[in-house]
C-alpha positions in Angstrom: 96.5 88.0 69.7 94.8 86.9 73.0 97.6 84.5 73.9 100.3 87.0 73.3 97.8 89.7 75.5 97.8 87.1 78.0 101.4 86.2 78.5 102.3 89.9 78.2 99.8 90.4 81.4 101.5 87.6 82.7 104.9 88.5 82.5 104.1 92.0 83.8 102.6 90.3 87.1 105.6 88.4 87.3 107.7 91.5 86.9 105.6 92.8 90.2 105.7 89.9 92.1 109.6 89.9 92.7 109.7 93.9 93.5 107.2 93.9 96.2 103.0 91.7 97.6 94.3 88.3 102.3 91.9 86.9 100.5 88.8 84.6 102.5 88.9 81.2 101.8 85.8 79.9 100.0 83.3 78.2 102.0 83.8 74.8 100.8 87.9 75.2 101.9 89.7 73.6 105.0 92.7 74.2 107.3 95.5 72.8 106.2 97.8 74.3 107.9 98.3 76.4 111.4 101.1 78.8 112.0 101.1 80.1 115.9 97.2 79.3 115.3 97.1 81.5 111.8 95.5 79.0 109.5 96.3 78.4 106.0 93.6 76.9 104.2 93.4 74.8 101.0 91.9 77.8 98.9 94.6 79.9 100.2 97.0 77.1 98.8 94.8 76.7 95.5 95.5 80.3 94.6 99.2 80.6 95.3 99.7 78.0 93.4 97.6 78.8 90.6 99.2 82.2 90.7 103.0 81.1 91.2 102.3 78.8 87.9 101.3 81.8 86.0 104.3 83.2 87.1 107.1 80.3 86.4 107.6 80.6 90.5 107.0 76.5 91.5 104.0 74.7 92.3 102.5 73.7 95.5 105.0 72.9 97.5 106.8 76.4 96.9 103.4 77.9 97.4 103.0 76.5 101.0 106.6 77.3 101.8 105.9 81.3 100.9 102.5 81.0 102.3 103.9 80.1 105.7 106.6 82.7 105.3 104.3 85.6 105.0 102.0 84.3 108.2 104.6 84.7 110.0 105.9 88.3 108.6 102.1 89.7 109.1 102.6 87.8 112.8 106.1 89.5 113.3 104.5 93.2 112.0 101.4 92.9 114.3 104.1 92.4 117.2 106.3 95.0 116.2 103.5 97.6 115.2 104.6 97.3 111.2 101.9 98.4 108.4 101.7 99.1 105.2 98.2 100.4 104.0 95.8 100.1 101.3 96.5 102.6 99.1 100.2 101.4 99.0 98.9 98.0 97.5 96.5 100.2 95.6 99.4 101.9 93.8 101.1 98.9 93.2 97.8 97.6 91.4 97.6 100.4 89.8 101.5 100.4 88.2 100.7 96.7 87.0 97.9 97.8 85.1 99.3 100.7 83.6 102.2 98.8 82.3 100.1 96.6 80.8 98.1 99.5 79.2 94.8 98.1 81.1 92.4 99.6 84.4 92.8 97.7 87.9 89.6 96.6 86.5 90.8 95.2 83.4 93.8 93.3 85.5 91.5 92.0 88.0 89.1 90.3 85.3 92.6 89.2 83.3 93.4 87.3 86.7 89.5 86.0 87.2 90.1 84.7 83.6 93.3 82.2 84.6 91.8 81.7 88.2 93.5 83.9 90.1 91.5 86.3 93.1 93.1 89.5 93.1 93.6 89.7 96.9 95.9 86.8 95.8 98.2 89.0 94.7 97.5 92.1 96.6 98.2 89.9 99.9 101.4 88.6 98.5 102.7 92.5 97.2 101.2 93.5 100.8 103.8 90.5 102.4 106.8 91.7 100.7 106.0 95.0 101.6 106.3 94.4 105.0 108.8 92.2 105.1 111.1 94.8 103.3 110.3 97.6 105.8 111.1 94.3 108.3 114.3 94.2 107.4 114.9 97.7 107.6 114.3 98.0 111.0 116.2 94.6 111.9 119.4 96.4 109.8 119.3 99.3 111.7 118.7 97.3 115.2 121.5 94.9 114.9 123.0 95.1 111.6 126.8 96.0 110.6 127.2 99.9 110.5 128.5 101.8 107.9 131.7 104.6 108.9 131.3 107.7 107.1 135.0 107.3 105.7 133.4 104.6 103.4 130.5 106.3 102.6 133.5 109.1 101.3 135.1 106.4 99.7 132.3 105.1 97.5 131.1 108.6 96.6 134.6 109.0 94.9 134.8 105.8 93.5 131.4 106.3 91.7 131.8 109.9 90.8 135.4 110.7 91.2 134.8 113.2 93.4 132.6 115.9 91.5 129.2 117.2 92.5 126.2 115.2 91.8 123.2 117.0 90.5 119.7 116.4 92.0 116.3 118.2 91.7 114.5 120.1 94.1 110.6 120.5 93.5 108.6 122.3 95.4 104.8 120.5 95.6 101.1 121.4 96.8 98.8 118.3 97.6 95.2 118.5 96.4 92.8 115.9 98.7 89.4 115.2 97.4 88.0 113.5 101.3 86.5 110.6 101.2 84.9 110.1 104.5 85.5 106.5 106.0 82.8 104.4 105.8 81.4 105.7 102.3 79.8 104.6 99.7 81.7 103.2 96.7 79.4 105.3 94.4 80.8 108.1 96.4 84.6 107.2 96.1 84.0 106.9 92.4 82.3 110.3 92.6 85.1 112.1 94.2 87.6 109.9 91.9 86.2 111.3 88.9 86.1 115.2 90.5 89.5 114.9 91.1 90.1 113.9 87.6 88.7 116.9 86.2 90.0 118.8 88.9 93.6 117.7 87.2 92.3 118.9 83.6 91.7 122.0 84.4 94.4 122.7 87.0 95.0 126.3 87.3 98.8 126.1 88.3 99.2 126.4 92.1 98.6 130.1 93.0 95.1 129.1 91.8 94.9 126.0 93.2 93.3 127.2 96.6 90.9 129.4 94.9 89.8 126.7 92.4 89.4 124.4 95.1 87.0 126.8 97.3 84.3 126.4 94.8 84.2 122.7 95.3 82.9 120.7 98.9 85.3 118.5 100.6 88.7 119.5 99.0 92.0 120.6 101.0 95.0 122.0 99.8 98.4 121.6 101.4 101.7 123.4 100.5 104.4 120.4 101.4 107.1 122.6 100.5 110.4 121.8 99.2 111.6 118.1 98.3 114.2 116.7 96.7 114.9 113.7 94.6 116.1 111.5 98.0 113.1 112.7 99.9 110.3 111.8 97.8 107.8 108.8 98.9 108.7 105.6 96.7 105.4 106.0 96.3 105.1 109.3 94.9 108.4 109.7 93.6 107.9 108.1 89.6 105.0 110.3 89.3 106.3 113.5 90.5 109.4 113.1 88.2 106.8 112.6 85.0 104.6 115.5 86.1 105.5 118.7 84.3 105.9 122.0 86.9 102.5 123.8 86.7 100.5 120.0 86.8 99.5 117.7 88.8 99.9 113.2 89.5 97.0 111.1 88.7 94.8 110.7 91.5 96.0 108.4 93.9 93.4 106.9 96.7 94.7 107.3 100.2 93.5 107.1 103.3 92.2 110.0 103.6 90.4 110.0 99.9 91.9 110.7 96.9 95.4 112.7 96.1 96.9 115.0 93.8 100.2 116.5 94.0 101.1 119.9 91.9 104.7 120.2 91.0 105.3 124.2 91.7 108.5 124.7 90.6 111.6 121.9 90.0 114.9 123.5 89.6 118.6 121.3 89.6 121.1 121.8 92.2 124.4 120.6 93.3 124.1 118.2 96.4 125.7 115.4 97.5 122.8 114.5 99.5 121.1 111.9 97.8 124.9 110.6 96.5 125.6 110.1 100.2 122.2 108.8 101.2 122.3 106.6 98.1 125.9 105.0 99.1 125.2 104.4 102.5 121.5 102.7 101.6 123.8 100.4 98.9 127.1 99.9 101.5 124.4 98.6 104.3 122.7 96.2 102.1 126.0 94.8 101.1 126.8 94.3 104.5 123.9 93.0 105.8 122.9 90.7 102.3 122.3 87.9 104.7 120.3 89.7 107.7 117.0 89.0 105.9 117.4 85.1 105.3 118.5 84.9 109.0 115.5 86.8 110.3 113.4 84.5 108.5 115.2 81.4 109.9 114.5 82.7 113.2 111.2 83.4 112.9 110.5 79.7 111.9 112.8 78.1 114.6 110.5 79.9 117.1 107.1 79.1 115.2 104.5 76.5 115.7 103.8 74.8 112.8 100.9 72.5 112.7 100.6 70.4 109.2 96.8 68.5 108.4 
């Protein structure tokens, strides 16, 4: 039973690792490799080893090869401005766990138990992360365009020209603060308030009132959204969530999140058809923008091997 529980967790990670992706080196590790004077050290190496193994993605070599990769995507995002925060890596955590029906908690101590840091893989889900939104703005800089006559022409092709359904919610966001700089008892503390602020969620004409009684929570009307406009984020929970309830918290920046779904009601648009063709006709056209970017950004690199 605790070999299939760990190759079930295993699989799972691996699962995560090819949909998204720093850890301090140990004291005893040493440089072994510079990129633009970004060293890579031997623990770094260690891990992604240890962690591609797990994994069935190749051993050391192919460890190094990724590990220089992603120095120079967190190089090219610190140039270009490009983040991705915390809590994004946070949810993606979270989603691993869940699907393998355990707490962040639980995961992390299931990747302590095959030698595995969790920054390991929360710096590799952060990499990919930012590589992706990388890309992005590379496509729209200098990739191929898309004409709107093809966009028409897919849309047909795909639904033979009859209206696509989509759903419009309208959503309130509940934010328990967490003030920077506090305490992790506290962040547990307003973790668990928001919990039970879920439980007994009044439906959102109540919301506001419900949240006067308690210190440090703000509510936000965000108005109407619909299935295209959602946060990747966001967007798996808010479909699960019945109208009249809320998401799980989520920790953000800012604290910790709920959103209420108000209302959801199906309409006819062709919005997220057409945003959905042109987002699959661009990455057709530009399959190869992301490989070349990469190639690029190693031509121009200096890397020092010890």
């Amino acid at each position: 039973m605790q070999q299939a529980f760990r190759v079930t967790v295993i699989a799972l990670i691996a699962l995560a690792c090819t949909t998204f992706g720093a850890f301090e080196a140990s004291a005893a590790s040493s440089i072994r490799i510079k990129v633009d004077d970004q060293p890579i050290t031997s623990y770094d190496i260690a891990q992604r080893t240890t962690l591609l193994k797990l994994t069935g993605g190749g051993g050391q070599k192919a460890a190094i090869e990724e590990l220089i990769d992603e120095t120079l995507q967190f190089i090219e995002a610190a140039k270009l401005g490009v983040t991705v925060s915390e809590s994004r890596v946070d949810f993606a955590i979270a989603d691993i766990a869940k699907r393998t029906k355990m707490t962040p908690a639980k995961l992390k101590s299931a990747l302590a138990s095959q030698g595995v840091d969790i920054e390991t893989l929360r710096r590799r889900i952060k990499a990919q992360m930012v590589w992706q939104t990388l890309v992005d703005v590379k496509i729209r800089m200098d990739g191929a365009s898309v004409k709107q006559s093809d966009i028409t022409a897919e849309l047909f092709s795909e639904s033979g020209g009859q209206e696509i359904k989509t759903t419009e919610y309208i959503l309130q966001q509940v934010i328990f603060v967490v003030p920077k700089g506090s305490s992790g008892a506290l962040a547990n503390q307003r973790r668990r308030e928001a919990q039970a602020f879920r439980s007994r969620f009044p439906g959102c004409e109540q919301s506001v009132a419900m949240a006067k009684q308690l210190k440090g929570v703000v509510v936000k009307n965000l108005g109407r959204r619909t299935d295209d406009e959602l946060s990747p984020s966001d967007a798996k929970e808010i479909k699960a969530t019945a109208v009249g309830k809320t998401t799980n918290p989520i920790k953000t920046d800012g604290g910790y999140q709920l959103i209420a779904v108000c209302k959801k009601t199906s309409v006819d648009s062709n919005a997220a058809a057409i945003a959905q063709a042109e987002s699959k006709l661009t990455l057709e056209r530009n399959k190869d923008i992301g490989k070349d970017y990469m190639a690029e950004l190693r031509k121009k690199a200096v890397i020092e091997y010890r």
